[in-house]
C-alpha positions as CSV (number, residue, x, y, z in Angstrom):
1,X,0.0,0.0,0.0
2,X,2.7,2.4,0.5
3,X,3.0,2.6,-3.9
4,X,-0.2,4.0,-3.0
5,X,0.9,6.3,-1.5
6,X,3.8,7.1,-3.5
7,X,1.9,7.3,-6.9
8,X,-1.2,9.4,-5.3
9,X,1.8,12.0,-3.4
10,X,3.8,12.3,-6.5
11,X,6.8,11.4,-4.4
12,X,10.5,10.7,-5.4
13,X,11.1,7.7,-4.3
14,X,13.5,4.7,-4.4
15,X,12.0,1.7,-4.6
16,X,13.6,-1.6,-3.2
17,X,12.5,-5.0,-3.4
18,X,13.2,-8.4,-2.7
19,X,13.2,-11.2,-5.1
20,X,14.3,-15.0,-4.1
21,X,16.2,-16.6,-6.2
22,X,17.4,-20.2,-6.2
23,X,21.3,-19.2,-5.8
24,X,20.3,-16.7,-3.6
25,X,18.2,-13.5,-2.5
26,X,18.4,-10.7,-5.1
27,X,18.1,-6.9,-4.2
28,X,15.8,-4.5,-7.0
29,X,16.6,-0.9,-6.7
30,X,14.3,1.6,-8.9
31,X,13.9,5.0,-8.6
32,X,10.0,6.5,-8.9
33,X,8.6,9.6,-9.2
34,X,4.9,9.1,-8.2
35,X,3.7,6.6,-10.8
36,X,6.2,6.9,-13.0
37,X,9.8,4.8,-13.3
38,X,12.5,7.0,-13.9
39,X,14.6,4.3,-14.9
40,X,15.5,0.3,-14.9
41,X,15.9,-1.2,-12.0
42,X,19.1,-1.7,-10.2
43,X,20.1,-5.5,-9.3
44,X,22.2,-7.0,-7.1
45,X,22.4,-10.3,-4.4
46,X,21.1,-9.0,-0.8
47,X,24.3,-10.3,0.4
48,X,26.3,-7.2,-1.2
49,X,24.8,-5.4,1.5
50,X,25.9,-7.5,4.5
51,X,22.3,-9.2,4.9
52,X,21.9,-12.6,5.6
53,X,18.3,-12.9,6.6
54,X,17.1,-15.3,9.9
55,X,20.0,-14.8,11.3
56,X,20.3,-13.4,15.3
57,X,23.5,-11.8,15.2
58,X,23.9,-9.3,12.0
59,X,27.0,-9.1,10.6
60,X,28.8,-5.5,10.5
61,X,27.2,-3.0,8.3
62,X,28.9,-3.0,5.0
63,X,29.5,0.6,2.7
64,X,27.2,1.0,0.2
65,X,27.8,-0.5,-3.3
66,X,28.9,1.7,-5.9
67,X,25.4,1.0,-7.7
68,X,23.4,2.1,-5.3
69,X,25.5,4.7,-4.9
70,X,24.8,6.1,-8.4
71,X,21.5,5.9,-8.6
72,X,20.6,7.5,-5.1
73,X,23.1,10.2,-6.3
74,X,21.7,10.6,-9.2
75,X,17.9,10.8,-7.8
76,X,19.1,13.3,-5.5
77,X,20.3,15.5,-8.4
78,X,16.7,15.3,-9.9
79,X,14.9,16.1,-7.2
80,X,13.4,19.7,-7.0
81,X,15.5,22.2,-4.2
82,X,12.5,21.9,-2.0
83,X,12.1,18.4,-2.6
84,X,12.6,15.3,0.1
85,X,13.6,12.0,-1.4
86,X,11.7,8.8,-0.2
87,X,12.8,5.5,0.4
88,X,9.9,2.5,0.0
89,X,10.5,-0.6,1.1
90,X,7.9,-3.3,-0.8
91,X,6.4,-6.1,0.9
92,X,8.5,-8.8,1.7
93,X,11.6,-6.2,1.5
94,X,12.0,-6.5,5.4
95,X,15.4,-8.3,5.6
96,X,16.4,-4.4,4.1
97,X,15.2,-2.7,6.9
98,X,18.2,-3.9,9.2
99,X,20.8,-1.9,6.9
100,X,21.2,1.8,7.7
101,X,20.3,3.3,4.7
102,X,20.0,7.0,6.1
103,X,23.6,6.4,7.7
104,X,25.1,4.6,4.5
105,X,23.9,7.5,2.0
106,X,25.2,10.5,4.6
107,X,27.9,11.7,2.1
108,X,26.1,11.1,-0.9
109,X,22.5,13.0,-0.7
110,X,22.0,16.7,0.0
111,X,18.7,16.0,1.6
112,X,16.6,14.2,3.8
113,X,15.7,10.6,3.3
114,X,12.4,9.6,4.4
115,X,10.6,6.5,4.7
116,X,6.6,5.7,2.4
117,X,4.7,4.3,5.0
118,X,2.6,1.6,4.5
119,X,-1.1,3.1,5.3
120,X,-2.7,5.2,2.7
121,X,-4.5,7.8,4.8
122,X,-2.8,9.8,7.2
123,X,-3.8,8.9,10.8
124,X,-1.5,12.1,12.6
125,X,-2.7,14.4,14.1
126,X,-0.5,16.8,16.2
127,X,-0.7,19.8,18.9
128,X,-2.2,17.0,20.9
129,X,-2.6,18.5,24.4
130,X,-2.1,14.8,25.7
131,X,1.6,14.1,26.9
132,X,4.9,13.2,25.3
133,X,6.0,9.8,27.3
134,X,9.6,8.8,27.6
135,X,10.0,5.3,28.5
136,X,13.8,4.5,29.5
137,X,14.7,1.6,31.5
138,X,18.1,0.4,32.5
139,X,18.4,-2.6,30.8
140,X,22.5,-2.8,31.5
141,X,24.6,-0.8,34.2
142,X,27.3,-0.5,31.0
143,X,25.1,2.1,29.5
144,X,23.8,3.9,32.1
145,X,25.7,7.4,31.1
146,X,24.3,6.9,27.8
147,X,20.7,6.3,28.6
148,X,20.9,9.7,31.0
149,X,21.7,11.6,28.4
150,X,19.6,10.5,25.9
151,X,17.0,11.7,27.9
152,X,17.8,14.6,28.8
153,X,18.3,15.5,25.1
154,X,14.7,14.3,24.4
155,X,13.6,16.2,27.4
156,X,15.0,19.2,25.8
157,X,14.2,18.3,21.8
158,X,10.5,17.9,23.0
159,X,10.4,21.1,25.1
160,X,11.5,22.9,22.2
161,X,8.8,21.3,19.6
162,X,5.6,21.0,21.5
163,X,4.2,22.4,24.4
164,X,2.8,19.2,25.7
165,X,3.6,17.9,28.9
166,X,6.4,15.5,28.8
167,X,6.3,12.0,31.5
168,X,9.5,10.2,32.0
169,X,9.4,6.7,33.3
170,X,12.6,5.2,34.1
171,X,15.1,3.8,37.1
172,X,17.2,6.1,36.6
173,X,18.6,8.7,39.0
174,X,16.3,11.2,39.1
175,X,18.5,14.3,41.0
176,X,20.1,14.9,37.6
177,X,16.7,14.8,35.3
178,X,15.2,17.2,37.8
179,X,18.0,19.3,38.0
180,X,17.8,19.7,33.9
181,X,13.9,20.0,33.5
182,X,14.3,23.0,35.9
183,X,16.4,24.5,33.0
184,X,14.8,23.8,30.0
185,X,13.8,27.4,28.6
186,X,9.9,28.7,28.5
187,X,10.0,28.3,25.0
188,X,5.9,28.3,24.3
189,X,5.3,30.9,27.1
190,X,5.5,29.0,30.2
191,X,8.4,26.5,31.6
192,X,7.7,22.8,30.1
193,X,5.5,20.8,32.4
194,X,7.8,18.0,33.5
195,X,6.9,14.8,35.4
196,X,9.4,12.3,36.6
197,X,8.2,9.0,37.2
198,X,10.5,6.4,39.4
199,X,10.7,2.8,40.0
200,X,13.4,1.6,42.2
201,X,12.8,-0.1,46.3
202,X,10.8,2.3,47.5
203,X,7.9,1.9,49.6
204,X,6.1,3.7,46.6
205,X,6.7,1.9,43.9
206,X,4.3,0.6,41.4
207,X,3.3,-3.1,41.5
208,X,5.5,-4.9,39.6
209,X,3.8,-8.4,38.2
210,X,2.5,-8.2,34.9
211,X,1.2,-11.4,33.1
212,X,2.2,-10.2,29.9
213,X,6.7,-10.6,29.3
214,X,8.1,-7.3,28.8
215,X,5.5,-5.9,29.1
216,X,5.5,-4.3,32.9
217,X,7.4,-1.1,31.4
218,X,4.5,-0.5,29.3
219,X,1.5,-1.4,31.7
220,X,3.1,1.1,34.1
221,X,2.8,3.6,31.5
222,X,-0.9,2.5,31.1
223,X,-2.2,2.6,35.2
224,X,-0.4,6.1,35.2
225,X,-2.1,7.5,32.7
226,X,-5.3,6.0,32.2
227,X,-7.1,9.1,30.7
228,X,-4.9,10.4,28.3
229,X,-2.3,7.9,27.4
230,X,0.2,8.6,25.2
231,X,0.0,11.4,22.3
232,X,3.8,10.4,21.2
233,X,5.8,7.4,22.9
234,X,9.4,7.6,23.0
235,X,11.1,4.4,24.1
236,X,15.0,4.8,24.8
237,X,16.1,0.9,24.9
238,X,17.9,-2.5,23.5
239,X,17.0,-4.4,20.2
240,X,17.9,-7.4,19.7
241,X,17.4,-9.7,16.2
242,X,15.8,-13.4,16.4
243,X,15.4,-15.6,13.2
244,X,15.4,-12.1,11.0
245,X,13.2,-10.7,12.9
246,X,13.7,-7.6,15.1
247,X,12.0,-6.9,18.5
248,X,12.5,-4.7,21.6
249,X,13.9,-5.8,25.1
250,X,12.6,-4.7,28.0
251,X,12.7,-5.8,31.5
252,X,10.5,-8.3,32.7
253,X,10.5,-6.6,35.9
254,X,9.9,-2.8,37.4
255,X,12.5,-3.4,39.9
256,X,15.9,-5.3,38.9
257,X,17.6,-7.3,41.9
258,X,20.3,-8.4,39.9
259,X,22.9,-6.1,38.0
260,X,21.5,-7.0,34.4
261,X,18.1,-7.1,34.5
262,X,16.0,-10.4,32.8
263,X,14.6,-9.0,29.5
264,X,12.2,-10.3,27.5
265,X,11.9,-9.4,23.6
266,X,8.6,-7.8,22.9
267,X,8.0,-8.2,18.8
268,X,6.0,-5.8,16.3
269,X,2.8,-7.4,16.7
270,X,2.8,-7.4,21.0
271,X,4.4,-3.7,20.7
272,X,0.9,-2.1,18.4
273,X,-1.1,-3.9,20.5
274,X,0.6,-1.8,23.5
275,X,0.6,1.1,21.6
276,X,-3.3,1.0,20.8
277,X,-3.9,0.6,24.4
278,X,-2.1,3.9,25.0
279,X,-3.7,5.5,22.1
280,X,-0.2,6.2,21.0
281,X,-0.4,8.5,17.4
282,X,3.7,8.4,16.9
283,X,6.1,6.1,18.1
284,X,10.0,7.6,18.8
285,X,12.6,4.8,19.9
286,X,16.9,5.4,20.1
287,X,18.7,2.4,20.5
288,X,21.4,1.4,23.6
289,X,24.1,-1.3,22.9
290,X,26.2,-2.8,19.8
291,X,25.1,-3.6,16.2
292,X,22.6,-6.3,16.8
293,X,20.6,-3.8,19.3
294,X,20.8,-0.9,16.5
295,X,19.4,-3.5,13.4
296,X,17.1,-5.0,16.0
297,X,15.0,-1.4,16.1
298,X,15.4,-0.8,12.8
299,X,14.1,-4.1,11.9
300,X,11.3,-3.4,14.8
301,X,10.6,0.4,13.7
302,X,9.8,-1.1,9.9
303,X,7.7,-4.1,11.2
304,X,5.7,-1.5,13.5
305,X,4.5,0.4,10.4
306,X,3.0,-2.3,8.7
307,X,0.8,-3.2,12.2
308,X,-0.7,0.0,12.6
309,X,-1.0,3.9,10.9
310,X,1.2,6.8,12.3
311,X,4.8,8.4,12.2
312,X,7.7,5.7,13.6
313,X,11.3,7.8,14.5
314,X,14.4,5.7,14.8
315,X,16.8,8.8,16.2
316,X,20.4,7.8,16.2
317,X,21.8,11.0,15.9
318,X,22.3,14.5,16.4
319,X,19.7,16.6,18.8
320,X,19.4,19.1,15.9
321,X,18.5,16.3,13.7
322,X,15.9,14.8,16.7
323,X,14.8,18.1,17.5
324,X,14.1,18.9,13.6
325,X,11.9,15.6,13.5
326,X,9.9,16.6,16.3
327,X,9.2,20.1,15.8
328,X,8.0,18.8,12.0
329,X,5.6,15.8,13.7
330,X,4.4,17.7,17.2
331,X,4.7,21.4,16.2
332,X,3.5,21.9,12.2
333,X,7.4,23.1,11.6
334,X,8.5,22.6,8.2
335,X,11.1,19.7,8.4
336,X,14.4,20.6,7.1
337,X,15.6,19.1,3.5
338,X,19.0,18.7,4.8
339,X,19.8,15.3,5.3
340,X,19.5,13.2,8.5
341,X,21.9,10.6,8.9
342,X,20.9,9.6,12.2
343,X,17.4,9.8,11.6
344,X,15.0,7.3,10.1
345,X,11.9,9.0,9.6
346,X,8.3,6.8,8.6
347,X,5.6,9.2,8.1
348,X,3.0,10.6,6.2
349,X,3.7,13.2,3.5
350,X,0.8,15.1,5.0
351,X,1.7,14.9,8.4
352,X,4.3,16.4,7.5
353,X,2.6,18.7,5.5
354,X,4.6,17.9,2.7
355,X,1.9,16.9,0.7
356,X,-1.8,18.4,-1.2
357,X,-4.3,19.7,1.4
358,X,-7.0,16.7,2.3
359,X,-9.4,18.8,4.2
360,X,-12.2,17.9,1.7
361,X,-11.3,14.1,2.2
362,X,-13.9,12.6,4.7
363,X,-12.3,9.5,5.3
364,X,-14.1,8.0,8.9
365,X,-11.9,7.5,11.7
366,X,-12.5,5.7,14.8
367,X,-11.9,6.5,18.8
368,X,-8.2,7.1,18.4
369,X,-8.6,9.7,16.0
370,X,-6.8,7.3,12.9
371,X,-8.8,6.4,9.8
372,X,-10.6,2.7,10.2
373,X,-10.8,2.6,6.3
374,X,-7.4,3.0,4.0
375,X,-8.3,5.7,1.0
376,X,-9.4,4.2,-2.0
377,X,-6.4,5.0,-5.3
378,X,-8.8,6.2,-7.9
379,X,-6.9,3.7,-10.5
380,X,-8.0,0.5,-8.1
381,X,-10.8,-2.1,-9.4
382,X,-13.4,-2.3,-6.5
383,X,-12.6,-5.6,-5.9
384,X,-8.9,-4.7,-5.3
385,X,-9.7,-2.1,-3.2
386,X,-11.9,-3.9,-1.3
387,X,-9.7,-6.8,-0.3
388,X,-7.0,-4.3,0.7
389,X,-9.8,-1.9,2.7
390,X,-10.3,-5.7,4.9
391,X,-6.8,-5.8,5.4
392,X,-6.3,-2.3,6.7
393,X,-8.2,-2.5,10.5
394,X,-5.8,-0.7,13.2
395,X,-6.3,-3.5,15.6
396,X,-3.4,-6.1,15.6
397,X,-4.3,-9.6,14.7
398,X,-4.4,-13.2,15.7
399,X,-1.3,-15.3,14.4
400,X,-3.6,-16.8,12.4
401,X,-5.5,-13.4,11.5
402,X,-2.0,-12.5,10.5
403,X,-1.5,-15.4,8.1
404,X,-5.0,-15.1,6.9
405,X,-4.4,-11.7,5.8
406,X,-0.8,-12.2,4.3
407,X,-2.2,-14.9,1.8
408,X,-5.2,-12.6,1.3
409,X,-2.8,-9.6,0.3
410,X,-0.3,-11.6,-1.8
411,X,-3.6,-12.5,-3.8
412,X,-5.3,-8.5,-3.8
413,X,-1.3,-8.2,-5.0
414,X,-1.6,-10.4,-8.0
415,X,-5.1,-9.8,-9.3
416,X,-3.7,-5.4,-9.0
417,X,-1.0,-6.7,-11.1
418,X,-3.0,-8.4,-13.3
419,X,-5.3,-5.4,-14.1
420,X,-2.9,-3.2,-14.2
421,X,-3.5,-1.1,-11.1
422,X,0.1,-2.0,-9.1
423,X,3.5,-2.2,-10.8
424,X,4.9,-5.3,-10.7
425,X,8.3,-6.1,-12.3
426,X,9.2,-4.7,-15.3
């Protein structure tokens, strides 16, 4: 669905897929602008890029091949001095998402990359007076400098986006968190409203049982705020990778009696379900650790957006880059074409406001304020249309739902094809 999106948006895009071959799986790399190819694909084996997929331990990121190279270069110097370049990953193109494509193209674009996502309508809505929560357990004692910092740039990126109060949950020492939200600057005409939220021994502490692995963190989140949940989640943590597939650790527990915590790996599927129950519109996440925790949450951030509608941020980099992301998704600023290396950024054109006006589109939306019903491409057959409208319901499925609905979209895939109303290879 996100060609959809790209052919209705008009976007420049690159286009990668993910052909299996019998001596091996085959990377296609095609640049798009809207509905139109710009040019033949670009092919080469998906172990050029380092990728080996159902793996658990990813091997170390490899430089980009000078193909690739050439023909983002060359997309870059086609695109428009306003103009953002887009990166689509197709279905069954997930073993891609664990390379660092934003990272690996740093020296080659002059602007930002950003990711088609994989709902047609735009769900987003910002200036949400519900909260910003940051979420940031201590899954190792190796990284605790790291995580304290993290969030006290987030503290200060979201300060200076949004004026919605901000929550931090975390075991972290809170003396020097307090100590920084006292000095972030008034900068929407009052001082950010800042609430620190501790689990440690204390007398105080929430309960700590949850029948649900991994998910305690979370639930936590949930009893605190029962009425307003979570406008944005921001979840500073590990990834990890099992058989290709990328998830997020947390701890099993509120309170950790032992120096490294027991985790458990929460996958896409468990993590939307979470985020529905917090009526979460955009999900933020920075990884802690080595290489496997990094692809983990990339792998995770790319599953997420084809479980539910709204903007996913993978922030690896620079506060300016963070805070440019933010301000764009919480505070209607325009987003900066200069490229973000450390940023991988899934979202809407028009939540970004980088796309037409859709204020005569009535599409119907449901309690959490995100369409129920994907839009309708004027090219689609009805009957294509409506086998992808019954795949596109914002509540997670059943395993078997799931696999229902993956044999039902490879078909919608095929009869599109077949009339003409999706590309398929050329």
């Amino acid at each position: 669905m996100a060609m959809f999106v790209r052919n209705e948006e008009g976007l420049l895009t690159i286009q990668l897929s993910l052909l299996q071959r019998p001596d091996g799986a085959e990377v296609l790399a095609q640049p798009w602008r809207g509905a139109e190819p710009l040019a033949d694909p670009v092919r080469l084996r998906l172990d050029a890029l380092g990728l080996d997929p159902g793996t658990t331990e990813p091997r170390d990121v490899v430089p980009l091949p000078a193909t690739l190279r050439d023909l983002f270069a060359t997309a870059d110097a086609a695109a428009r001095p306003d103009e953002h370049l887009w990166l689509l990953l197709a279905y069954g193109a997930d073993a891609l998402a664990a390379y660092p494509w934003e990272a690996q193209l740093e020296h080659i674009l002059h602007r930002a990359l950003l990711r088609v996502p994989n709902f047609v309508a735009n769900s987003f809505k910002p200036e949400s007076t519900r909260p910003v929560v940051i979420v940031a357990p201590l899954t190792d004692p190796r990284f605790t400098d790291e995580v304290a910092a993290t969030v006290r740039m987030l503290m200060t990126c979201i300060a200076a986006a949004t004026p919605q109060p901000i929550h931090v949950f975390t075991d972290l020492d809170l003396t020097p968190l307090q100590a920084h939200a006292a000095t972030l600057p008034p900068m929407f005409g009052a001082a950010p409203m800042v609430s620190l939220h501790f689990t440690g021994f204390s007398p105080d502490a929430p309960p700590d049982a949850s029948r649900r692995p991994g998910m305690a963190w979370l639930e936590w989140v949930e009893r605190t705020l029962p009425d307003t949940g979570a406008h944005t989640l921001y979840i500073v943590g590990r990834g990890a990778v099992a058989e290709g597939q990328g998830g997020l650790a947390l701890p099993v527990s509120l309170h950790a009696t032992v120096d490294r915590p027991r985790l458990a790996l929460i996958d896409a599927a468990r993590l939307a379900r979470a985020l529905d129950r917090l009526k979460v519109q955009a999900l933020g996440m920075t990884a802690m650790g080595g290489p496997a925790s990094h692809a983990g949450l990339r792998l995770l951030a790319n599953a997420v957006t084809w479980q539910r509608p709204g903007p996913v941020i993978l922030a690896e980099g620079s506060a300016v880059e963070t805070t440019g992301a933010l301000k764009a998704l919480l505070g209607g600023w325009q987003l900066p074409v200069s490229a973000h290396p450390g940023t991988t950024l899934s979202a809407h054109p028009r939540a970004l406001d980088l796309g037409p006006p859709d204020e005569s589109r009535g599409w119907p939306q449901d309690a959490l304020g995100m369409r129920a019903v994907p839009e309708t491409p004027v090219e689609a057959t009805p009957e294509v249309a409506q086998g992808y409208g019954r795949l596109s319901s914002l509540r997670p499925r059943s395993i078997k739902g799931q696999a229902r609905d993956e044999g039902e979209r490879r078909a919608m895939d095929l009869i599109a094809r077949m009339s003409g109303t999706i590309e398929g290879e050329r």
